[in-house]
C-alpha positions as CSV (number, residue, x, y, z in Angstrom):
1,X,0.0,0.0,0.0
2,X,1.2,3.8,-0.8
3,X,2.7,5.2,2.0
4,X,2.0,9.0,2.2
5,X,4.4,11.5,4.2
6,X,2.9,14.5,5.4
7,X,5.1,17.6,5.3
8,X,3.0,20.8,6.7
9,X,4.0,24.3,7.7
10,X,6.5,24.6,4.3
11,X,7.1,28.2,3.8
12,X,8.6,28.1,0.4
13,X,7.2,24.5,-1.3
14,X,9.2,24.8,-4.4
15,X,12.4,25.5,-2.6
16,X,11.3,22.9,0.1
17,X,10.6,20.6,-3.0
18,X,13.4,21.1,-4.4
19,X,15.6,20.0,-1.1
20,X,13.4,16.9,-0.4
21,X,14.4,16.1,-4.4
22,X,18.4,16.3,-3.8
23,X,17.9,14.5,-0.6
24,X,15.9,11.5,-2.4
25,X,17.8,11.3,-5.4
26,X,20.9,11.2,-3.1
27,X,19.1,8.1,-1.9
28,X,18.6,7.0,-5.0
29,X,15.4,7.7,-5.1
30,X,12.8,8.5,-8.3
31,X,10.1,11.3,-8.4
32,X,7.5,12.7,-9.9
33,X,7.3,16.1,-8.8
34,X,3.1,17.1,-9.1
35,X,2.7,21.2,-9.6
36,X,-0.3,22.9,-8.9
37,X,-0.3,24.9,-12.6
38,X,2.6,25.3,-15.4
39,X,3.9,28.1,-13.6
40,X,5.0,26.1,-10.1
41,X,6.2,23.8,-12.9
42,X,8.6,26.2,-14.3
43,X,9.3,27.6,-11.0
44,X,10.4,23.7,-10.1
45,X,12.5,22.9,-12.8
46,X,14.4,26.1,-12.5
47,X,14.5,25.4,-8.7
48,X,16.1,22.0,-9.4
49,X,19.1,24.1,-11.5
50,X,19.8,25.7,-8.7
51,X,19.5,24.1,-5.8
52,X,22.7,23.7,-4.5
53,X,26.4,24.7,-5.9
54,X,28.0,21.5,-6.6
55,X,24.6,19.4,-6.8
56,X,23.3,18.4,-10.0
57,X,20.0,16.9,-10.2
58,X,19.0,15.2,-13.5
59,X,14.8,16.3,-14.2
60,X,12.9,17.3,-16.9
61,X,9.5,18.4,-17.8
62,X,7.2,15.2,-18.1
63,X,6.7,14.8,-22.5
64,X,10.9,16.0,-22.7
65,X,12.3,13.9,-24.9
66,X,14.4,13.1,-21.9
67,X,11.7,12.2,-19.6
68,X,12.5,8.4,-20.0
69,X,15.5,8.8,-18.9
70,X,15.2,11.2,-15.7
71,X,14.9,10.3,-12.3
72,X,13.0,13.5,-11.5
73,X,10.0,14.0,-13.5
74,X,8.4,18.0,-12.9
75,X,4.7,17.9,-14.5
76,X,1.6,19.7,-14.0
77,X,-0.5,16.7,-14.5
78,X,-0.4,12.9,-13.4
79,X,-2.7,12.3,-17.1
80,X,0.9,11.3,-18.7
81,X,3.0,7.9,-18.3
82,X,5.9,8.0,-16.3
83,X,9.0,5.5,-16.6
84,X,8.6,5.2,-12.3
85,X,6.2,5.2,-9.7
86,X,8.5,5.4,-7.1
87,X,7.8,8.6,-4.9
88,X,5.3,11.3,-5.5
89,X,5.4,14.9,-4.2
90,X,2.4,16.5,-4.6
91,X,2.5,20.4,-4.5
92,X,-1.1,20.9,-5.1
93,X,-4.4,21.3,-3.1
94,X,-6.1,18.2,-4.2
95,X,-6.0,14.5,-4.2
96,X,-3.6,13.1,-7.1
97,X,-6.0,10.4,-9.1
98,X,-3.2,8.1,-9.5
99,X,-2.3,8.0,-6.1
100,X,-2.2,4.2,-5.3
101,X,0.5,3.7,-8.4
102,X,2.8,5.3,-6.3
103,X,4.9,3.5,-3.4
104,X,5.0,6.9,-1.6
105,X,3.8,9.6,-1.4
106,X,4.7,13.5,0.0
107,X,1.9,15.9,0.3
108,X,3.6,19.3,0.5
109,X,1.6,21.2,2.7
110,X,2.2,25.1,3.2
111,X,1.5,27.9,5.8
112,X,-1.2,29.3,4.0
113,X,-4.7,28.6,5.8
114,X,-6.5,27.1,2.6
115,X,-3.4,24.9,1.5
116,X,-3.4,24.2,5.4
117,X,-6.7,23.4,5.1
118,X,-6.8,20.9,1.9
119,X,-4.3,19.7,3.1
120,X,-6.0,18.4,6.5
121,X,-9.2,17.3,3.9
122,X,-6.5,15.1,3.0
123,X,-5.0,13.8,5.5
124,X,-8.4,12.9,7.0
125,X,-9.6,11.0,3.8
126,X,-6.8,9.3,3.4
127,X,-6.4,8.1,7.4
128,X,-10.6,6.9,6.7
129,X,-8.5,4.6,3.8
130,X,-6.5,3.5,5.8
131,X,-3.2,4.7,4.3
132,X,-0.3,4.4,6.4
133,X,0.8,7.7,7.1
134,X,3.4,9.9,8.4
135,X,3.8,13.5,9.3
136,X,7.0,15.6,9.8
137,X,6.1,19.7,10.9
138,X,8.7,22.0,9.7
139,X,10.5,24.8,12.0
């Protein structure tokens, strides 16, 4: 079953995206980073340019030619095929439809009260589904 990794009270979620991507690709790890509209997209996959001085972290936009072969994935939809399903970070206010094709799953949740408060939506349905979950509170 998915596991899903609550992140709340992000202040900057590209930038916090952005870390959480160098630290999982570090690891090894493949994501599909989930925008909330083509602009956080943009904002992303400049983000992941510059995210650290010596770090490089290999992404591109989801239909790149080099999507196939990228272990970061920055898209504005989850309507595509990916080439993994292994972690999920979902920057937007709603529930991602293809949820359960991922192992895990990080919902990015902000200190704005409405993302705040999607966010708890949810958390809530997905603890009725009885998705194991997780949640880490920034400081």
């Amino acid at each position: 079953m998915t596991r899903i990794d609550f992140h709340t009270n992000i202040g900057d979620k590209v930038s916090y995206t952005c870390r959480l991507a160098r630290k999982a690709y570090g690891a090894r790890g493949k994501l599909v980073l989930l925008a909330a509209d083509a602009a956080q997209a943009a904002a992303l996959n400049a983000g992941l340019w510059t995210v650290g001085e010596t770090d490089f972290l290999p992404h591109a936009l989801a239909g790149d030619a080099l999507a196939p072969h990228s272990p970061i994935i920055v898209t504005d939809t989850l309507d595509a095929e990916f080439p993994h399903y292994d972690m999920l970070v979902n920057l937007t206010q709603t529930t991602p439809g293809a949820l359960d094709r991922f192992q895990r799953v990080f919902e990015i949740i902000s200190t704005d009260e409405q993302d705040a408060a999607a966010g708890r939506r949810r958390y809530a349905a997905y603890k009725k589904q009885d998705y194991p979950l997780t949640h880490f509170v920034a400081s």
